[in-house]
DOTORZA-724112 format. One record per residue (C-alpha): residue number from 1; y, x, z; chain; residue in three letters. Coordinates in steps of 0.1 Angstrom, whole numbers. Layout:
BEGIN
+-----+-------+-------+-------+---+-----+
|   k |     y |     x |     z | c |   r |
+-----+-------+-------+-------+---+-----+
| NUM |     Y |     X |     Z | A | Ala |
...
+-----+-------+-------+-------+---+-----+
END
This chain:
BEGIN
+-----+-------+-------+-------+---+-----+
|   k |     y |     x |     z | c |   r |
+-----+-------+-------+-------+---+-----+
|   1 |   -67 |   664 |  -109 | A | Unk |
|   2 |   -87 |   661 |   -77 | A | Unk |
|   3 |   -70 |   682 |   -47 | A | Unk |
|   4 |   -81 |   690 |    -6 | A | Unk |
|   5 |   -42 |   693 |     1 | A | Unk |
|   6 |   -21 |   663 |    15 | A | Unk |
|   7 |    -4 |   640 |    -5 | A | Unk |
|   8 |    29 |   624 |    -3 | A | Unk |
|   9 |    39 |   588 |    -9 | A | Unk |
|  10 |    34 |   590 |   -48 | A | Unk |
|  11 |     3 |   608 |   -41 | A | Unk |
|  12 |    16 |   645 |   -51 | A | Unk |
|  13 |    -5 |   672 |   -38 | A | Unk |
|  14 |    15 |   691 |   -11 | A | Unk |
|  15 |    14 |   727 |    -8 | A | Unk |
|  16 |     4 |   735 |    29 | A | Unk |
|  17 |   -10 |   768 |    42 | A | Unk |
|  18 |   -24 |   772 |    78 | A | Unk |
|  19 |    -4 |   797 |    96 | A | Unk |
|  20 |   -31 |   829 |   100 | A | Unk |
|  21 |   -43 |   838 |   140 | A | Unk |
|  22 |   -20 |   868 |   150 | A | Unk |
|  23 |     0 |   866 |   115 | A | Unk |
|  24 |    36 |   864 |   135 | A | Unk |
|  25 |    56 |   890 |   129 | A | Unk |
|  26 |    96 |   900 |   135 | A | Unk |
|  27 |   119 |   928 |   118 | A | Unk |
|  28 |   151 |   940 |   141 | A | Unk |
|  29 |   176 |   939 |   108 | A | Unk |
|  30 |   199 |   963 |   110 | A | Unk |
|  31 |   226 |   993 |    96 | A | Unk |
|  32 |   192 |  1012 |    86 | A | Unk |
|  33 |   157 |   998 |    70 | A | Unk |
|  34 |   134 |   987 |    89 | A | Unk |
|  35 |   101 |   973 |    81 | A | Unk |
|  36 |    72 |   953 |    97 | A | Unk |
|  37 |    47 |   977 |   121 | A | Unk |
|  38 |    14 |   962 |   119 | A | Unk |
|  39 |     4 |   958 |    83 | A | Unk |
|  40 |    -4 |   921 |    68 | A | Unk |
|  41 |   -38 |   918 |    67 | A | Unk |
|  42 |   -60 |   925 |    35 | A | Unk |
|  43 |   -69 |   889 |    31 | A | Unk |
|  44 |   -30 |   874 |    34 | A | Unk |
|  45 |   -15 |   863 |    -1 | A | Unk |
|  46 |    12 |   841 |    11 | A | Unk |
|  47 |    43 |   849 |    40 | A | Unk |
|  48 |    65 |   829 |    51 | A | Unk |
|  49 |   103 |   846 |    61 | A | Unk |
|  50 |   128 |   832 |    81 | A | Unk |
|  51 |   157 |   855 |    87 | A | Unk |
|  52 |   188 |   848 |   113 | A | Unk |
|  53 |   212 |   867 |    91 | A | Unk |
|  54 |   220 |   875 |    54 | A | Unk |
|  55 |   196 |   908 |    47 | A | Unk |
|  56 |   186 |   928 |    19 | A | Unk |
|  57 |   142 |   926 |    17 | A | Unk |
|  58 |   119 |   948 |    -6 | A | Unk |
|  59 |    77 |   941 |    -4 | A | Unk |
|  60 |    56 |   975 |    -3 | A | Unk |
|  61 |    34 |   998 |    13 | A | Unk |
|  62 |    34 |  1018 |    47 | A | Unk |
|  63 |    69 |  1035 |    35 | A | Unk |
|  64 |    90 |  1010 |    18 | A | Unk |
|  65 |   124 |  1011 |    29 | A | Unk |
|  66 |   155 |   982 |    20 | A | Unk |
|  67 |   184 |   993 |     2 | A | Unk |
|  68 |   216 |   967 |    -6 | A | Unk |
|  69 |   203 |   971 |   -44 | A | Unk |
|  70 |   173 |   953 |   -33 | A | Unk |
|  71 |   167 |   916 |   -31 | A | Unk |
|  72 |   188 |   898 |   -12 | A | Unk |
|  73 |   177 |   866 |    13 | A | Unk |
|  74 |   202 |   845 |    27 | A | Unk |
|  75 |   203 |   834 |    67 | A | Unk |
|  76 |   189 |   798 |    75 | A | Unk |
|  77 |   163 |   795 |    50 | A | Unk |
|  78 |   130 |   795 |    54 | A | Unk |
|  79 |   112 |   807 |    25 | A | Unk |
|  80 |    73 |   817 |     5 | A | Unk |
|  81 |    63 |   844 |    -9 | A | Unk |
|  82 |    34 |   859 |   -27 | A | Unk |
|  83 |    19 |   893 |   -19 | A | Unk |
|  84 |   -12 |   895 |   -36 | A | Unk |
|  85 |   -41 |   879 |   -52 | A | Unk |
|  86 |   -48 |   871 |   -88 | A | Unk |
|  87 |   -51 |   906 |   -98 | A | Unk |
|  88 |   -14 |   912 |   -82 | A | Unk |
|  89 |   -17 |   942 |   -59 | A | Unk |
|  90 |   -14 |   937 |   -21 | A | Unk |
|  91 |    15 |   941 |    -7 | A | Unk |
|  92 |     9 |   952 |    28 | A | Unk |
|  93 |    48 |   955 |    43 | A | Unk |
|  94 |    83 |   944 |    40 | A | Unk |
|  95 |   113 |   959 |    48 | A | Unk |
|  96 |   148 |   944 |    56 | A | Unk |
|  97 |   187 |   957 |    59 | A | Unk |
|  98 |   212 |   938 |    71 | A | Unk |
|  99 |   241 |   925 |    49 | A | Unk |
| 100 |   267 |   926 |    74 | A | Unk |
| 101 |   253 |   921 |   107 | A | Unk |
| 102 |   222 |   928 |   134 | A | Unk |
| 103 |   204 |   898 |   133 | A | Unk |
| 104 |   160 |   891 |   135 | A | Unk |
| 105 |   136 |   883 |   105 | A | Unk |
| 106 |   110 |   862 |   111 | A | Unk |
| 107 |    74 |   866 |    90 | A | Unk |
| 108 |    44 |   844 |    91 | A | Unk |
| 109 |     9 |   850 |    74 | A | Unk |
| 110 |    -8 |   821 |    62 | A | Unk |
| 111 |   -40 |   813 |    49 | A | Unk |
+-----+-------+-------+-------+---+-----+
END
């Protein structure tokens, strides 16, 4: 199957997405939920989180709030995630709670 993305030694497509112009974002995780201020932009499908401690993440709208029955995401990992496209509905925010302890989430839009 033809493909525009790089290839690896055997010649395997590799999944790469350009980080999006002004797409940085950061989430203080902490004792209470707190979610990204500037909405991802209409036309972003695919983030990128990185998060410095063990936190508790849930995707939604302008109100969403984390709760420790939410998802959890490990520290150290730096991880994709769809939200929207193919008929899916945007997400436009994310909010985090930390697990045990203050730490910084780290999101990236990409194109």
């Amino acid at each position: 199957m033809p493909t525009s993305l790089p290839t690896d030694s055997n010649n395997n497509p590799i999944p790469a997405l350009s980080l999006k112009e002004s797409g940085a974002h950061s989430i203080a995780a902490g004792i209470a939920s707190a979610r990204n201020a500037t909405a991802f932009a209409s036309d972003t499908q695919i983030i990128s989180v990185y998060a410095t401690v063990p936190v508790y993440i849930r995707f939604g709208d302008a109100t969403v709030t984390a709760t420790t029955s939410d998802h959890f995401f490990p520290a150290g990992f730096y991880y994709d995630f769809a939200i929207g496209g193919d008929g899916v509905a945007h997400k436009t925010h994310m909010a985090v709670l930390r697990q045990s302890t203050d730490g910084t989430v780290y999101i990236s839009e990409k194109i």
